[in-house]
C-alpha positions as a Python dict, from the first residue, in 0.01 Angstrom:
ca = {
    (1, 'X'): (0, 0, 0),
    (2, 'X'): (254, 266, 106),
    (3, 'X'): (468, 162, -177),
    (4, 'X'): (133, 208, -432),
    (5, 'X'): (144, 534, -245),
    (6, 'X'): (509, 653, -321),
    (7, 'X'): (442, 594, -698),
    (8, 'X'): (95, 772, -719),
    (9, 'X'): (217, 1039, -537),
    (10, 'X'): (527, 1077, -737),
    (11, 'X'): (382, 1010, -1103),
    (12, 'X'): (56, 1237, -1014),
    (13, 'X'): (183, 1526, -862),
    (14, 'X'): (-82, 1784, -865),
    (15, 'X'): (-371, 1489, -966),
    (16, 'X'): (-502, 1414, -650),
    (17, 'X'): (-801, 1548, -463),
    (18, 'X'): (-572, 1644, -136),
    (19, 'X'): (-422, 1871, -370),
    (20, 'X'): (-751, 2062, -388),
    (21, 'X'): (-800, 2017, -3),
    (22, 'X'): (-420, 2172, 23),
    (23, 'X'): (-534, 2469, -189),
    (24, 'X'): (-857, 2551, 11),
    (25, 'X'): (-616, 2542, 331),
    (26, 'X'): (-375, 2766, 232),
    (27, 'X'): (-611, 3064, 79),
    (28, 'X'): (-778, 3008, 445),
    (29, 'X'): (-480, 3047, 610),
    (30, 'X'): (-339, 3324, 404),
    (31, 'X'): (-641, 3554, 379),
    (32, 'X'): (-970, 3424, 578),
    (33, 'X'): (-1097, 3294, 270),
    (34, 'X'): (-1059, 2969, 79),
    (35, 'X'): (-1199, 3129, -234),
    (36, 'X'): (-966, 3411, -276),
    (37, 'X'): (-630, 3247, -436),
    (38, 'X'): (-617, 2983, -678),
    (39, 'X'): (-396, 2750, -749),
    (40, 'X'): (-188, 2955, -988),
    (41, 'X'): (-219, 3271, -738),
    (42, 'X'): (-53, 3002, -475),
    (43, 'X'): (188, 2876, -705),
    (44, 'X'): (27, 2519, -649),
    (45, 'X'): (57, 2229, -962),
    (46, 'X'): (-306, 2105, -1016),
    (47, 'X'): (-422, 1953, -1306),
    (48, 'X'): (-755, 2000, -1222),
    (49, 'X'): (-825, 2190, -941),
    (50, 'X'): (-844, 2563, -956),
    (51, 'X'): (-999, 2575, -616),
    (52, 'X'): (-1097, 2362, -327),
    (53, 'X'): (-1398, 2148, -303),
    (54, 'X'): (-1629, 2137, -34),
    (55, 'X'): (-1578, 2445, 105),
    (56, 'X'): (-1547, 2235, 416),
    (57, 'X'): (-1234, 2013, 391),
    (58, 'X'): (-1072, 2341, 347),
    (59, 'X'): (-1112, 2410, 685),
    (60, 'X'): (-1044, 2086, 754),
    (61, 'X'): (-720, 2098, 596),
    (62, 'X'): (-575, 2383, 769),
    (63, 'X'): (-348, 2254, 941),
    (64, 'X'): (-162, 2108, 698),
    (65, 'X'): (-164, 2489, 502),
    (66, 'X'): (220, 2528, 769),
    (67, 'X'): (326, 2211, 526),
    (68, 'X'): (465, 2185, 210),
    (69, 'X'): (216, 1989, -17),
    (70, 'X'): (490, 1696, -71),
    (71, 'X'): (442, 1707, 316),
    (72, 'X'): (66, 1765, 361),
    (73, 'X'): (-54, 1467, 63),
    (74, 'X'): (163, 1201, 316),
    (75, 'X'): (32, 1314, 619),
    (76, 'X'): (-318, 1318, 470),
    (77, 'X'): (-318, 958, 314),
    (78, 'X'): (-127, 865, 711),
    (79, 'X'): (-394, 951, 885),
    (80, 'X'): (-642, 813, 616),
    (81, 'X'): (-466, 449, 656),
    (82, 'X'): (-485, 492, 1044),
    (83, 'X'): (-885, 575, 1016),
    (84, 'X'): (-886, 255, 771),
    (85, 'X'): (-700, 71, 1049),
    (86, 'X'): (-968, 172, 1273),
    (87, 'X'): (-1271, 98, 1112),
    (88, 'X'): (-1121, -243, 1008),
    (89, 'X'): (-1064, -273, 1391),
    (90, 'X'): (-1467, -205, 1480),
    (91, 'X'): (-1586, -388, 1163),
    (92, 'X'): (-1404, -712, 1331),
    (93, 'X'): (-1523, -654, 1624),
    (94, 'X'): (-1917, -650, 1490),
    (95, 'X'): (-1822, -925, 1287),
    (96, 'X'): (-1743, -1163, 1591),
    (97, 'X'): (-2028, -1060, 1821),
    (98, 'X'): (-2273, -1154, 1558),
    (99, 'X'): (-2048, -1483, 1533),
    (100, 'X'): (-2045, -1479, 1188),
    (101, 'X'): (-1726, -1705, 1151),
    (102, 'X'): (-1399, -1653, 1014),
    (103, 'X'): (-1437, -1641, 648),
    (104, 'X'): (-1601, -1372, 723),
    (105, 'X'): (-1329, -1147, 850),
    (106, 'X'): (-1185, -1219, 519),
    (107, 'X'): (-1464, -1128, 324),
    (108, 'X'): (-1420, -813, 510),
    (109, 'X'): (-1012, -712, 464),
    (110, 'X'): (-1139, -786, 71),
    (111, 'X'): (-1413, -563, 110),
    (112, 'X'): (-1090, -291, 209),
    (113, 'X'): (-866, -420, -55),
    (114, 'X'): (-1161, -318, -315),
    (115, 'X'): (-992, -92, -571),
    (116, 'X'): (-1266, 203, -519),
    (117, 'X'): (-1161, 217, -96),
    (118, 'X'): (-742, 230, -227),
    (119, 'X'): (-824, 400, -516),
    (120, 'X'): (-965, 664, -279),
    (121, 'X'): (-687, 629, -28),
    (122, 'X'): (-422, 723, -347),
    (123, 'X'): (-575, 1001, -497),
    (124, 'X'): (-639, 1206, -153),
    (125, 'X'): (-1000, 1132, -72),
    (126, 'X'): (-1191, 1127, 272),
    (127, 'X'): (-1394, 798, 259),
    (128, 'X'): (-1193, 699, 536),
    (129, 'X'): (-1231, 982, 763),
    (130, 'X'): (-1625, 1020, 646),
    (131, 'X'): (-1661, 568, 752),
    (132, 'X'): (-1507, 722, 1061),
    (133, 'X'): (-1773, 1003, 1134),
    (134, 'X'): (-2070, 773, 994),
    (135, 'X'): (-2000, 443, 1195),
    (136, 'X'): (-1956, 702, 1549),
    (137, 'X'): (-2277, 854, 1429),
    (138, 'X'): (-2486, 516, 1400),
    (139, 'X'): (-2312, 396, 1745),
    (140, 'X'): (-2397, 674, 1925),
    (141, 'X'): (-2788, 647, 1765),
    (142, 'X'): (-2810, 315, 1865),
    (143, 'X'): (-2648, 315, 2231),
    (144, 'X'): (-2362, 88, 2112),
    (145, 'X'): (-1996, 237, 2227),
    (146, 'X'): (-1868, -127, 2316),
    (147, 'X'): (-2143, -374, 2141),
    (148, 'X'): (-2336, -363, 2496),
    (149, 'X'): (-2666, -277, 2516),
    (150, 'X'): (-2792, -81, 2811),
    (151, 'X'): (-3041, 201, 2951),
    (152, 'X'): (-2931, 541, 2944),
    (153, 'X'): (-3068, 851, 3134),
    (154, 'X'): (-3205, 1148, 2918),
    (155, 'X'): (-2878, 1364, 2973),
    (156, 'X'): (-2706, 1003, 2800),
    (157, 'X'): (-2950, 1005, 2550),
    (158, 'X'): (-2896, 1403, 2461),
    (159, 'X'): (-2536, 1359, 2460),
    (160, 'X'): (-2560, 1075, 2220),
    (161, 'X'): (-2810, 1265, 2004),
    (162, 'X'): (-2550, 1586, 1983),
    (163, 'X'): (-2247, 1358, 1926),
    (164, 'X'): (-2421, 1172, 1600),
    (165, 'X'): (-2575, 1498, 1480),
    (166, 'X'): (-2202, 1624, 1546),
    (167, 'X'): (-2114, 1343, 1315),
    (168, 'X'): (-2314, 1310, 1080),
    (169, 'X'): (-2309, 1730, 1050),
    (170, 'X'): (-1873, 1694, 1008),
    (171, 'X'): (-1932, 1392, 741),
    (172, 'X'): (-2190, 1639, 551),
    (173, 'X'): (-1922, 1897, 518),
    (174, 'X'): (-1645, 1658, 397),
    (175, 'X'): (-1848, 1467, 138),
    (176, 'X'): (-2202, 1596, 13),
    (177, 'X'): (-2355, 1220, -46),
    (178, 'X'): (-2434, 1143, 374),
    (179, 'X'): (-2642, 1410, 385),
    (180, 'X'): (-2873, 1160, 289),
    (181, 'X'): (-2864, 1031, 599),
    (182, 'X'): (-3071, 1313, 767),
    (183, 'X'): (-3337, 1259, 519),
    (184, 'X'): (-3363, 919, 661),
    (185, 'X'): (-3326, 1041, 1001),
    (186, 'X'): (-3587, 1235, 942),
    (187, 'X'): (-3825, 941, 814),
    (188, 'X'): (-3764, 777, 1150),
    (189, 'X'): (-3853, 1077, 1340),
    (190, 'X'): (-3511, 1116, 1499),
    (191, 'X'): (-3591, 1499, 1521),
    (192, 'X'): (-3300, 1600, 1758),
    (193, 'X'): (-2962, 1423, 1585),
    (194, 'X'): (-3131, 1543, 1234),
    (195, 'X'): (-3213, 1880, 1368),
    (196, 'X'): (-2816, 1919, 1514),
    (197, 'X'): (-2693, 1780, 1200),
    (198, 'X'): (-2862, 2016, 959),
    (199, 'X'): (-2791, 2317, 1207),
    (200, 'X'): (-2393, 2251, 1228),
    (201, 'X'): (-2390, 2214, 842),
    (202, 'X'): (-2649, 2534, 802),
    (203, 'X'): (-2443, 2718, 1058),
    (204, 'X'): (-2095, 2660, 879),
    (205, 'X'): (-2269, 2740, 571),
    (206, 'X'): (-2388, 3095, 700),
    (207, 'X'): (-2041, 3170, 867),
    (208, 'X'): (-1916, 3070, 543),
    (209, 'X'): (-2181, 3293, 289),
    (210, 'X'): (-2102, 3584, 53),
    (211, 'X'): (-1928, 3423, -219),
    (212, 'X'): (-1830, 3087, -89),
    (213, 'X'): (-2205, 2956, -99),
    (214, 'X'): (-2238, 3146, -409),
    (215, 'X'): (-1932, 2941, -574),
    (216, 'X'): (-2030, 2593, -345),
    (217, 'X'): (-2358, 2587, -560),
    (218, 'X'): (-2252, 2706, -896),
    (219, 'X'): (-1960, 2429, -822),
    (220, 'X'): (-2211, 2168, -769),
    (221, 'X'): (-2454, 2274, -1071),
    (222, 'X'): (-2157, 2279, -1299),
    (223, 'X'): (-1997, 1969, -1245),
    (224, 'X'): (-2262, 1683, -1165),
    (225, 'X'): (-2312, 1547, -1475),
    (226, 'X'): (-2615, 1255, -1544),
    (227, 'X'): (-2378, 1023, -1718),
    (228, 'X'): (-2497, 688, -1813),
    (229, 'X'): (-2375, 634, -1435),
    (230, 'X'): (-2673, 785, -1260),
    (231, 'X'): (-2473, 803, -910),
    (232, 'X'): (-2131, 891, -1081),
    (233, 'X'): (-2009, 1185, -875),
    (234, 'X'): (-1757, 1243, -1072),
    (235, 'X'): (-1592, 1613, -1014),
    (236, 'X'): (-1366, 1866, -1221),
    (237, 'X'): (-1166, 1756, -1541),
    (238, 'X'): (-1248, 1368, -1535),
    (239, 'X'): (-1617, 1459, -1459),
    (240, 'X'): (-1639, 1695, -1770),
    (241, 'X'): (-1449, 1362, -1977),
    (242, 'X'): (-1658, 1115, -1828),
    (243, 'X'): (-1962, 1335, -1999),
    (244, 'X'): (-1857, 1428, -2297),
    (245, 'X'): (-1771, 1091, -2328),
    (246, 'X'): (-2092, 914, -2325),
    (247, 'X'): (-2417, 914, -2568),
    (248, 'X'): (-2627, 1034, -2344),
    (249, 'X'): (-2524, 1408, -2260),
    (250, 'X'): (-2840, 1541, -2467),
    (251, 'X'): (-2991, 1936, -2400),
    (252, 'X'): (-2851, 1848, -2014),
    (253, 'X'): (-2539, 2023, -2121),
    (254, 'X'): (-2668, 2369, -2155),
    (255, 'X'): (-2884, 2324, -1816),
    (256, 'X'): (-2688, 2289, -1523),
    (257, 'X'): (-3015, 2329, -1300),
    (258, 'X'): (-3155, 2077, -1493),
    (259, 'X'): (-2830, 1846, -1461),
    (260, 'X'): (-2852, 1920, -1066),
    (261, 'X'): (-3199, 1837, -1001),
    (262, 'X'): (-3182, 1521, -1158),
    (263, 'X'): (-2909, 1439, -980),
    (264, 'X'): (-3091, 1566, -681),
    (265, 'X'): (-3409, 1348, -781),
    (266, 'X'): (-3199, 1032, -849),
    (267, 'X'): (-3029, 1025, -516),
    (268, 'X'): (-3292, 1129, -314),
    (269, 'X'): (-3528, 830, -446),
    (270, 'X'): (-3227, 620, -325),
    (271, 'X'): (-3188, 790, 31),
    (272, 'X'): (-3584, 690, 69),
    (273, 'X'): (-3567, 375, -27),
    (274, 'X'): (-3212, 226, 105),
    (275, 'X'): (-3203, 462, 440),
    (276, 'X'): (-3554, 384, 565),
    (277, 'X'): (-3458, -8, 526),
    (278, 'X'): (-3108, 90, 767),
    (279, 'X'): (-3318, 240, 1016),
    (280, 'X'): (-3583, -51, 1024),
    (281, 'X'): (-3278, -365, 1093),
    (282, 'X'): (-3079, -401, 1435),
    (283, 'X'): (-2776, -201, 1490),
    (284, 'X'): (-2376, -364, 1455),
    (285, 'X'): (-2277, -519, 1186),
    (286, 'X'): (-2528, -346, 925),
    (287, 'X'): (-2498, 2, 1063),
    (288, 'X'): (-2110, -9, 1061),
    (289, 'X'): (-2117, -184, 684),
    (290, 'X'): (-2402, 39, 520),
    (291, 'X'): (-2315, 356, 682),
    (292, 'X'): (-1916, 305, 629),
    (293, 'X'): (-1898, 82, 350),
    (294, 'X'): (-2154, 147, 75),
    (295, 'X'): (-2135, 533, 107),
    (296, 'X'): (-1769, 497, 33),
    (297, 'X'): (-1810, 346, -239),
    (298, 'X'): (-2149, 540, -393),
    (299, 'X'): (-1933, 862, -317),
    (300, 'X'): (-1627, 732, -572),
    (301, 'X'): (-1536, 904, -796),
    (302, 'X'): (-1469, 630, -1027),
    (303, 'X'): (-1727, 451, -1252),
    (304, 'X'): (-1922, 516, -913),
    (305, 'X'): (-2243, 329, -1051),
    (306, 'X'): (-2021, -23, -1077),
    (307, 'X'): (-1925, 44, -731),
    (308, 'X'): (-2278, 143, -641),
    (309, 'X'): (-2416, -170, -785),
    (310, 'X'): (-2143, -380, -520),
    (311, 'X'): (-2222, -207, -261),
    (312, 'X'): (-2616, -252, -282),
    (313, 'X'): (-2548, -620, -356),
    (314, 'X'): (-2346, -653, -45),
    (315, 'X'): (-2605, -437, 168),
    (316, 'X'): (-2891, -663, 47),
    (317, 'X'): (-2701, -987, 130),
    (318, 'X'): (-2578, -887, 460),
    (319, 'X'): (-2884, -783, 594),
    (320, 'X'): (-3128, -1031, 771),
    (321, 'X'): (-3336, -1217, 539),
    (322, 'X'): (-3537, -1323, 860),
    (323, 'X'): (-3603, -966, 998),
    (324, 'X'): (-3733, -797, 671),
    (325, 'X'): (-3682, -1130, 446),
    (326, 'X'): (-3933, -999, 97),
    (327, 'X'): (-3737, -632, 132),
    (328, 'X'): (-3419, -788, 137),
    (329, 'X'): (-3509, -964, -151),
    (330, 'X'): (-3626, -714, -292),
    (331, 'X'): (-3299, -503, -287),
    (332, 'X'): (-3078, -819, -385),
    (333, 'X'): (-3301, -835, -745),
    (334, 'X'): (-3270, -506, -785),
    (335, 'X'): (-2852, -479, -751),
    (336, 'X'): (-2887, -732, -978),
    (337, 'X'): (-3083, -592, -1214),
    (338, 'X'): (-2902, -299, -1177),
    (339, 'X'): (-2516, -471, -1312),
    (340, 'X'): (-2660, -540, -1678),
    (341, 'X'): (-2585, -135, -1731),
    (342, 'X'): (-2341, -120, -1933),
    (343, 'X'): (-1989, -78, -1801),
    (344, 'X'): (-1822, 109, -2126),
    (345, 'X'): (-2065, 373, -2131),
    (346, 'X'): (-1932, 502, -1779),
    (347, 'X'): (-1591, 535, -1893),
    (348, 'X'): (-1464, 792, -2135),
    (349, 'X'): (-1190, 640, -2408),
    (350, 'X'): (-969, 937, -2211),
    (351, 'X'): (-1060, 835, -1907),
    (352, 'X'): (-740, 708, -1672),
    (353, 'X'): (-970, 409, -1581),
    (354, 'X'): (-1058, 323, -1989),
    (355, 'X'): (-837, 23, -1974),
    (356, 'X'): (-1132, -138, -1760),
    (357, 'X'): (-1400, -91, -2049),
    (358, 'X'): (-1136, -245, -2282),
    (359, 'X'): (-1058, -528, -2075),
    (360, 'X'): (-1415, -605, -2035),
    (361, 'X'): (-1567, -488, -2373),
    (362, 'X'): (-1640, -833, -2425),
    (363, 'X'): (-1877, -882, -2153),
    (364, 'X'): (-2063, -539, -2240),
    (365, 'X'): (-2255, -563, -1914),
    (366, 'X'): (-2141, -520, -1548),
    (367, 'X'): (-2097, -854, -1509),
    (368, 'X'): (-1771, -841, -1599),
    (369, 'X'): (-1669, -594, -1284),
    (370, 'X'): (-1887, -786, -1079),
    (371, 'X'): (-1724, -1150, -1164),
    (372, 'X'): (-1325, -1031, -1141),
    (373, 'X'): (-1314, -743, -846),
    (374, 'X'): (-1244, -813, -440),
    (375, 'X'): (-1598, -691, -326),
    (376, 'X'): (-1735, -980, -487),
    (377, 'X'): (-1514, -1249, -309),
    (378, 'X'): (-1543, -996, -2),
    (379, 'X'): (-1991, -1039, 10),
    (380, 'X'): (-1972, -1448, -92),
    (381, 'X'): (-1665, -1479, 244),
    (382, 'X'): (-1939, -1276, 437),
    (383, 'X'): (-2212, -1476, 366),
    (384, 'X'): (-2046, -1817, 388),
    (385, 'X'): (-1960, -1642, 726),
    (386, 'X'): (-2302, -1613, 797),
    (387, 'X'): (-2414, -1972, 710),
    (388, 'X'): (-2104, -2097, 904),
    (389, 'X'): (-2220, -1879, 1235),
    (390, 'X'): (-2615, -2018, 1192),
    (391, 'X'): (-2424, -2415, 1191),
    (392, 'X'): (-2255, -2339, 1490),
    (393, 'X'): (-2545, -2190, 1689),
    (394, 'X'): (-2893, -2365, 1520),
    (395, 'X'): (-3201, -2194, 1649),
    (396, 'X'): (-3017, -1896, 1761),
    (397, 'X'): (-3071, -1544, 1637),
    (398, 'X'): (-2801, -1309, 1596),
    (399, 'X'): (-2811, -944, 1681),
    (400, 'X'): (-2890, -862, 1289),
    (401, 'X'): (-3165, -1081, 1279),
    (402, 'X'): (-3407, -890, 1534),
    (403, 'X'): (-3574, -614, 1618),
    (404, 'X'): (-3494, -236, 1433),
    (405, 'X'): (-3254, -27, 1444),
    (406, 'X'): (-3410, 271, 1600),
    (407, 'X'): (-3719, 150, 1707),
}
């Protein structure tokens, strides 16, 4: 991994996002505002990054604005591995309490060895830190700190409420896709973590107005482009490729607000439909995993709707099929359904990832990603994992397989 690193970082100086992250941080740090030098005023190599984007990881960022950016892109992807280290760390812990065998610990380090997760790690993005902030935010929701259940008084209860909205609110400002999260919050009538969440995210966003929201929206409108991946968040230069490159850019090219609320529309079908099922099933195991895991990869920025597809595959097979059994169902059909689009469409021939869409041009369907990729071997380990864990206990149920979530 850190020798991956060492040749990323060297062959794609001024290609990765912590580049952008290093930009925001230093306008910050120079004059109070991330907006007001770009990477040319700063004397900063970026490919494709003018300026920093979110707003948010500038602030993030600033401490590393006292490094040089050689400096500042290792630190960044150090403390990245460490929050990998971490989460690997709870996600084994989850996986043992539910006894859900050994293969299933290795289903999981393949779930981390998936090339969107280190593909993320290399080119400077946050999925780490945001699995972090979204697996504390579930814990705290659900009363688990150490897998033990217990009662808490009301002052435990607000505390825990604060510290996911807290969460959840510092995840929102790193990455735009868990904002989802408080719509499902929301659907579960979780009023106070929602209602902290959306205040620390509108509050940043008023300390931050004048021409920072201004720029954070035109930003957005201008660069989420409905590519034949529907979920591709795909950003800057590579966005703009990825949609020129496909057949399907049509009159949503002269429409940004057009291009946005689709995009809008799109996700916010899929934060209805796959966040009201997390906040229905037990806590564990499918918190840590849907919250950490599947966000990660719907927020790549690479062929995102492959990853997408993975993800909800592994989400539907993980989850109790005796809690919510026709649901479950349901969702495995439809991540199946959902691998037949095709793969070369999300991939521009300039894309840096093209070689995938020639290697697999003779599957033309997802199929081909979903046969030859870790995430694949990762779900099967987990659910031979599970099956192994049932033949050890017969006519026990796990934590996944009762109750809700919230409820």
């Amino acid at each position: 991994m850190i020798n991956l690193s060492a040749i990323f970082l060297h062959f794609n100086a001024g290609n990765n996002d912590s580049v952008q992250y290093y930009i925001g941080a230093r306008s910050l740090h120079l004059t109070g505002d991330p907006y007001r030098l770009s990477a040319e005023e700063l004397g900063v190599e970026s490919r494709h990054w003018a300026f920093c984007y979110p707003p948010g990881m500038a602030c993030l960022f600033l401490p590393f604005a006292w490094l040089s950016l050689p400096a500042a892109s290792w630190l960044w992807l150090s403390l990245n591995l460490l929050f990998s280290l971490l989460l690997a760390w709870q996600l084994a812990r989850v996986l043992k309490a539910n006894n859900l065998g050994k293969s299933a610990l290795l289903g999981a380090v393949l779930l981390f060895a998936s090339p969107p997760y280190l593909g993320g790690l290399l080119i400077g993005q946050c999925h780490a830190w945001i699995a972090i902030l979204l697996a504390g935010a579930f814990l705290a929701l659900s009363g688990e700190t150490s897998l033990e259940k217990g009662q808490f008084s009301p002052r435990e209860l607000l505390i825990r409420d604060s510290l996911a909205g807290l969460f959840l609110a510092l995840a929102v400002l790193s990455k735009l896709f868990p904002g989802l999260l408080i719509l499902a919050l929301l659907l579960k009538k979780r009023w106070r973590p929602a209602a902290v969440a959306g205040a620390g995210v509108l509050l940043f966003l008023l300390l931050t107005a004048d021409q920072h929201l201004e720029f954070y929206c035109k930003f957005i409108a201008a660069n989420f482009y409905p590519t034949a991946s529907a979920f591709n968040i795909s950003l800057g230069g590579m966005g703009e490729r990825l949609f020129h490159a496909t057949p399907y850019a049509g009159p949503l090219t002269d429409s940004p607000a057009l291009c946005l609320g689709f995009k809008v529309a799109v996700m916010g079908i899929l934060a209805f439909w796959v966040g009201r099922w997390w906040f229905i099933n037990r806590p564990g195991f499918a918190s840590l995993y849907a919250a950490g895991l599947c966000l990660m990869l719907l927020g790549s920025p690479i062929a995102g709707f492959y990853h997408l597809n993975l993800a909800w595959l592994a989400a539907a097979i993980v989850f109790p099929t005796s809690a919510k059994g026709n649901l479950s169902r349901a969702l495995l059909i439809t991540g199946l359904a959902l691998t037949w689009i095709p793969v070369d469409f999300s991939l521009g021939s300039d894309s840096p990832y093209a070689w995938q869409r020639e290697a697999f041009q003779f599957l033309r369907n997802g199929w081909g990603l979903f046969l030859l990729t870790p995430q694949t071997y990762g779900v099967v380990l987990i659910l031979a994992g599970i099956l192994q864990g049932a033949k050890e206990k017969p006519g026990t149920k796990t934590e996944m397989g009762q109750g809700g979530l919230l409820a």
